[in-house]
MMTF fields as JSON, N, C-alpha, C and O atoms, coordinates in Angstrom:
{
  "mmtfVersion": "1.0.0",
  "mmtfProducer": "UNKNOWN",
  "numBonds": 323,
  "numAtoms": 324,
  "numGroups": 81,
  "numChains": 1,
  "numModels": 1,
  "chainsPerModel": [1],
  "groupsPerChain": [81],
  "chainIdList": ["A"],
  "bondAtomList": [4, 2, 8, 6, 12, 10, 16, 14, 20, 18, 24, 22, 28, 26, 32, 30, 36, 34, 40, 38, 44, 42, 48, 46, 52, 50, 56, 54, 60, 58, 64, 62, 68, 66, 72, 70, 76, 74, 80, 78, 84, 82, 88, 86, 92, 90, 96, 94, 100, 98, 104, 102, 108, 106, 112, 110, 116, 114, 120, 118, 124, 122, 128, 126, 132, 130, 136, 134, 140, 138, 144, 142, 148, 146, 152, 150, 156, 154, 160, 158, 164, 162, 168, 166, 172, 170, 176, 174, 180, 178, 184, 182, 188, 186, 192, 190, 196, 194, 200, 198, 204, 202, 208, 206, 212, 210, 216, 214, 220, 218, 224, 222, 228, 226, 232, 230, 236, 234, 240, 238, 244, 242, 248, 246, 252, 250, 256, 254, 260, 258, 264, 262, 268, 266, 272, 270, 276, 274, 280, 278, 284, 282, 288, 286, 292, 290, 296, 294, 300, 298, 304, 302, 308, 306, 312, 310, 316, 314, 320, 318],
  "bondOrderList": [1, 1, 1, 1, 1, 1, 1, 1, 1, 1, 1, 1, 1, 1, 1, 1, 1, 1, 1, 1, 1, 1, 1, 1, 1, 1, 1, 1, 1, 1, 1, 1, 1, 1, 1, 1, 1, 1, 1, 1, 1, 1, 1, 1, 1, 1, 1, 1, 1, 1, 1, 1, 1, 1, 1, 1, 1, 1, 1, 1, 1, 1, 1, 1, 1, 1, 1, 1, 1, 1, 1, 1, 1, 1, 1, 1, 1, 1, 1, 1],
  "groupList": [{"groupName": "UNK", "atomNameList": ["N", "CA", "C", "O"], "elementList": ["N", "C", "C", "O"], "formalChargeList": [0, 0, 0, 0], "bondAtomList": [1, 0, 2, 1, 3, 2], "bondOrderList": [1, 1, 2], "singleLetterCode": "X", "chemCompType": "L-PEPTIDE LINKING"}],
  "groupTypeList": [0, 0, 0, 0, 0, 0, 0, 0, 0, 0, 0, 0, 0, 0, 0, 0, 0, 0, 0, 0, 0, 0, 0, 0, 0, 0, 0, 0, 0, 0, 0, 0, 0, 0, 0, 0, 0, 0, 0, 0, 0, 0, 0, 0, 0, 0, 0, 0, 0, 0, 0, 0, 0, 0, 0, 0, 0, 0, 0, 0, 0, 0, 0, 0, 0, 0, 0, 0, 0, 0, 0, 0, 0, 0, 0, 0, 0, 0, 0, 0, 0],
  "groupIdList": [1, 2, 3, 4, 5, 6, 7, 8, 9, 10, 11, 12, 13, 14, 15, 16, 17, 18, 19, 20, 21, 22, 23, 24, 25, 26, 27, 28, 29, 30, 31, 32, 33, 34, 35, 36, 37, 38, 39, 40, 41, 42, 43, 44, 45, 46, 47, 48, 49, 50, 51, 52, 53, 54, 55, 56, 57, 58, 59, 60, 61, 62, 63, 64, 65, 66, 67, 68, 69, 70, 71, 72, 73, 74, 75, 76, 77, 78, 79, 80, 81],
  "secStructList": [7, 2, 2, 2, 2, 2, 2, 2, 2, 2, 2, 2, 2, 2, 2, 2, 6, 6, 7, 2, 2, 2, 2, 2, 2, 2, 2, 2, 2, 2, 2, 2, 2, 2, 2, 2, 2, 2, 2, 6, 2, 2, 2, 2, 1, 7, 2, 2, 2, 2, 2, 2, 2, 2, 2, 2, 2, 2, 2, 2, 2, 2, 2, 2, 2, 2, 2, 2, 2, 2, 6, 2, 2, 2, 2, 1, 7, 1, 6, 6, 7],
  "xCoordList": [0.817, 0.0, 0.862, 0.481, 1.811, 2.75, 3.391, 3.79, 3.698, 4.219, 2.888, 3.02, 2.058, 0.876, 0.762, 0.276, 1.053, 0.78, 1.825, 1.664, 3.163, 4.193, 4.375, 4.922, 4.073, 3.749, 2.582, 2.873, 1.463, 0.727, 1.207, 1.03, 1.772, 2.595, 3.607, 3.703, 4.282, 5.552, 4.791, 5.379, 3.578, 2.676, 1.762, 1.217, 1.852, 0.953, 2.008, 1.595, 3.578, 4.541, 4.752, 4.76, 4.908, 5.388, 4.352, 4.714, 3.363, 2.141, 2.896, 3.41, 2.828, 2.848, 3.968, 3.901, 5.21, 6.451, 6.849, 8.034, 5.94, 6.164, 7.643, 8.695, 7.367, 8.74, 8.282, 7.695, 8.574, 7.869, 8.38, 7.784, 9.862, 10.521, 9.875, 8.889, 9.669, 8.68, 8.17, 8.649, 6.516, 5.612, 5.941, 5.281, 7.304, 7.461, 7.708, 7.007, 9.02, 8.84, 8.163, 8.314, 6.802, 5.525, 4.543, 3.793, 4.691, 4.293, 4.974, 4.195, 6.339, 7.063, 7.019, 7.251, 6.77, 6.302, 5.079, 4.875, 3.98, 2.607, 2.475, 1.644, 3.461, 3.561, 3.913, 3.197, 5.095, 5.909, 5.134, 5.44, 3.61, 2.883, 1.294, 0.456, 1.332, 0.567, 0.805, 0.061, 2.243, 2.759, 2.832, 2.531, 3.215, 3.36, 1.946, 1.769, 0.711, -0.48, -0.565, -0.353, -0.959, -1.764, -0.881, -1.553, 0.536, 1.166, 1.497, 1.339, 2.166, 2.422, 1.666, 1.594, 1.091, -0.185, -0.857, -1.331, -1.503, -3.108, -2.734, -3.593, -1.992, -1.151, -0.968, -1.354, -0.413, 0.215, -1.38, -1.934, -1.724, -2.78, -4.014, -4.557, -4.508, -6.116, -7.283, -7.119, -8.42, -9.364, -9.294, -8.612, -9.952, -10.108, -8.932, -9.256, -7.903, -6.569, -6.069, -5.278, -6.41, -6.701, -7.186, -6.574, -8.732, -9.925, -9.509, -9.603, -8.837, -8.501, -7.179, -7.109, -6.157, -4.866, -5.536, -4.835, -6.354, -7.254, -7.582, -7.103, -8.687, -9.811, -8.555, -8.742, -7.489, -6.368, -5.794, -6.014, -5.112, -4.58, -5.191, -4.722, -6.715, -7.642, -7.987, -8.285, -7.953, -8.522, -7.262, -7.386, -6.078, -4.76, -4.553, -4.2, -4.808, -4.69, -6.15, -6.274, -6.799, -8.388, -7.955, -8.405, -6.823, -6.256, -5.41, -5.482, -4.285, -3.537, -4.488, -3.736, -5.457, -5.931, -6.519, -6.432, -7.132, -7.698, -7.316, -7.767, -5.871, -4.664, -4.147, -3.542, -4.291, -3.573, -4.669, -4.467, -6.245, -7.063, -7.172, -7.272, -7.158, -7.069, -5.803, -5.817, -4.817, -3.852, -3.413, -2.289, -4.351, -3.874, -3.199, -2.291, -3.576, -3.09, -2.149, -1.738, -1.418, 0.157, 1.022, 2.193, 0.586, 1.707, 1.365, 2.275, 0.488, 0.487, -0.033, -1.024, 0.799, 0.527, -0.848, -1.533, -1.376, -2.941, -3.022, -4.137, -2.008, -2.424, -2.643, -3.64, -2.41, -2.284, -4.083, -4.565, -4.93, -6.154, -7.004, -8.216],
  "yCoordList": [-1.188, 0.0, 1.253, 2.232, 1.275, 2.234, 2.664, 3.828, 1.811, 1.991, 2.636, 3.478, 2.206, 3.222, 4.12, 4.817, 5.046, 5.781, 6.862, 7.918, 5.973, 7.107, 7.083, 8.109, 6.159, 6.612, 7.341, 8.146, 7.535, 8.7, 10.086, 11.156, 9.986, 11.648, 11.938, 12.935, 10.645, 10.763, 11.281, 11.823, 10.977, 11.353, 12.698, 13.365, 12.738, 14.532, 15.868, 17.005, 15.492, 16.163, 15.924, 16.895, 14.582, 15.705, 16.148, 15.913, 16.615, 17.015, 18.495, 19.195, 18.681, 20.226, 20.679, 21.839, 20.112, 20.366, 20.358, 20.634, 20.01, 19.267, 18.805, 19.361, 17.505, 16.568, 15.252, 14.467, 15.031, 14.064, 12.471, 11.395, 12.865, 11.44, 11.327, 10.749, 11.499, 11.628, 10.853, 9.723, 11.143, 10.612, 9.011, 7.984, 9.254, 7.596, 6.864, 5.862, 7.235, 6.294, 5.65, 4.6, 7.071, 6.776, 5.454, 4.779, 5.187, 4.732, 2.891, 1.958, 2.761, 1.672, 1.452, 0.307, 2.341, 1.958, 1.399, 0.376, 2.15, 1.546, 0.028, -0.829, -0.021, -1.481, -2.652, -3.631, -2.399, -3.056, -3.696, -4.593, -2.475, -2.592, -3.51, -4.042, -3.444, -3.988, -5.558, -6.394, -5.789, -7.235, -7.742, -8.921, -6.964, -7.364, -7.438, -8.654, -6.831, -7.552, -8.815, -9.954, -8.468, -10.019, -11.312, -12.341, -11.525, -12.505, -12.473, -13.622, -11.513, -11.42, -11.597, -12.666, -10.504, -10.44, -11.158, -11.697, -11.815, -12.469, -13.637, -13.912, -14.274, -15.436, -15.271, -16.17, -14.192, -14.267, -13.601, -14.329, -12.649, -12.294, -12.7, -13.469, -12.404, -13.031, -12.364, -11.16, -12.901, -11.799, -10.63, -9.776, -10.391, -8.833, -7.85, -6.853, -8.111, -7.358, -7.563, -6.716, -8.526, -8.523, -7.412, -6.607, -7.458, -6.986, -5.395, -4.559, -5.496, -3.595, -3.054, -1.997, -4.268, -3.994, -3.936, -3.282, -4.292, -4.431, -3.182, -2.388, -2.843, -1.973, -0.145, 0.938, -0.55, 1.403, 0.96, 1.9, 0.095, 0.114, 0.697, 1.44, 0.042, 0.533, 2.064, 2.776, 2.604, 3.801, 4.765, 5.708, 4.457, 4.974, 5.364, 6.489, 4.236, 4.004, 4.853, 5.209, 4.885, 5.873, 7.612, 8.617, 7.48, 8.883, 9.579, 10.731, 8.083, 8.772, 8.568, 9.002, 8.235, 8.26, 9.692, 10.275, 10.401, 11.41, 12.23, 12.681, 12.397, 13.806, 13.339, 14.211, 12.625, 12.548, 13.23, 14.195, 12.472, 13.293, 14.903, 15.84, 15.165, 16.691, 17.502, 18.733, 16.822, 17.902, 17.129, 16.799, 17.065, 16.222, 17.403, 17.162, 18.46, 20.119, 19.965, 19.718, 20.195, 20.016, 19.071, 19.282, 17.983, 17.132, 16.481, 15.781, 16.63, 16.656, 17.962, 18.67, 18.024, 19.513, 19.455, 18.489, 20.754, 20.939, 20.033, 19.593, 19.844, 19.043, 17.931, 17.534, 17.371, 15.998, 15.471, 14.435, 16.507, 16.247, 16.594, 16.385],
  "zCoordList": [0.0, 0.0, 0.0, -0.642, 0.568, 0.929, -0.275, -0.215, -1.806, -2.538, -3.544, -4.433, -3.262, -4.164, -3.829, -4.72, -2.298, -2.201, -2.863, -3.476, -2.381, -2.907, -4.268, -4.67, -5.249, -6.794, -6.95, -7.835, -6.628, -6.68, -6.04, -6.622, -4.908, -4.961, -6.361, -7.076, -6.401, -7.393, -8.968, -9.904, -8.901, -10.036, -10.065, -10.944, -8.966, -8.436, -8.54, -8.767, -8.314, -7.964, -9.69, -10.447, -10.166, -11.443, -12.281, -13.434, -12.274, -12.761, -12.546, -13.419, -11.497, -10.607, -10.969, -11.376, -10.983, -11.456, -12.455, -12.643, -13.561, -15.289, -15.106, -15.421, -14.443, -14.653, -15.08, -14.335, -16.328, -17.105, -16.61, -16.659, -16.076, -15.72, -14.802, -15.26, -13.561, -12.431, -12.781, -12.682, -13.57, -13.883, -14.417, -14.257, -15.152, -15.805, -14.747, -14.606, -13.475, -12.572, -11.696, -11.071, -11.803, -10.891, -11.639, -10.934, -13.302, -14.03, -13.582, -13.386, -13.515, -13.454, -11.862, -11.474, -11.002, -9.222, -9.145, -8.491, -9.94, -10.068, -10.617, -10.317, -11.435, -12.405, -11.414, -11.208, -10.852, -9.858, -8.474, -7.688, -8.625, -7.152, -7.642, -6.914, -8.533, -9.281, -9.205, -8.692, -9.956, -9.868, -8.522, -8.336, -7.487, -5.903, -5.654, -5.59, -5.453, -4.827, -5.785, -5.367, -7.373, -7.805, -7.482, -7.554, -7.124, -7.055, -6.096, -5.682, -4.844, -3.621, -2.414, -1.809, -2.07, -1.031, -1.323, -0.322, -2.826, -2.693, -2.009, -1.172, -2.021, -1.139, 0.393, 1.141, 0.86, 2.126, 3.089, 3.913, 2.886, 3.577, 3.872, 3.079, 4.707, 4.936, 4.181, 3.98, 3.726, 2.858, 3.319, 2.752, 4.378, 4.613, 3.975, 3.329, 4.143, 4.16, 2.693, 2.278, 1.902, 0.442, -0.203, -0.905, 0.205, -0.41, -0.63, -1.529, 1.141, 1.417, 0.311, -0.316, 0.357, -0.707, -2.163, -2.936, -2.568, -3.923, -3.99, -4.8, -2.872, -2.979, -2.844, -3.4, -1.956, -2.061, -3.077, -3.841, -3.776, -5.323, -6.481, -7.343, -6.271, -7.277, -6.994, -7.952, -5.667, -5.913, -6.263, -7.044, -5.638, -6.544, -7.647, -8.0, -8.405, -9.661, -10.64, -11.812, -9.759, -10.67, -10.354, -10.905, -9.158, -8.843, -10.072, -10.501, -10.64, -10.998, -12.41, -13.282, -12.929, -14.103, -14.096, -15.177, -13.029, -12.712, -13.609, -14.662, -12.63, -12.633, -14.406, -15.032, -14.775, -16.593, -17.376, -18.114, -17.095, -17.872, -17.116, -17.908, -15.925, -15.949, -16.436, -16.473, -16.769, -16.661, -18.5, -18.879, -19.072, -20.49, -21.285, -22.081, -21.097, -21.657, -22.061, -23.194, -20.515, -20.275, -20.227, -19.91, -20.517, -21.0, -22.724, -23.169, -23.385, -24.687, -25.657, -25.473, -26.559, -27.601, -27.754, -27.417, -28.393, -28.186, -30.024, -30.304, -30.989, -31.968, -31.504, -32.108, -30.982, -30.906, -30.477, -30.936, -29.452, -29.301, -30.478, -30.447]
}
């Protein structure tokens, strides 16, 4: 959980900062945290504590989808929309 959280700052900060690498490593932390619940945790933990690692990943991850469609401006040219 701890690692979703800090790739969603790492993804809010470079929004705010237009630091595009930022965003990529927040991209390859999210990936990394992704692979660690479906193969890691779903194994070692008990449901409840599953459901909850499922249920803050997913809302992470709808965070950082948020902040891309609001801030789509500034990180792609206005041709490209």
């Amino acid at each position: 959980m701890l690692w979703a959280i800090f790739a969603t700052g790492m993804t809010a900060v470079g929004f705010f900062r237009s630091r595009p690498r930022l965003r990529y490593c927040s991209f390859a932390l999210f990936s990394a945290t992704i692979v660690k619940v479906f193969f890691w945790d779903r194994s070692d933990v008990s449901t409840p504590y599953r459901i909850l690692s499922f249920l803050v990943l997913g809302l992470m991850l709808r965070g950082a989808s948020y902040l891309y469609h609001r801030f789509k401006g500034r990180i792609f040219p206005k041709s490209i929309n």
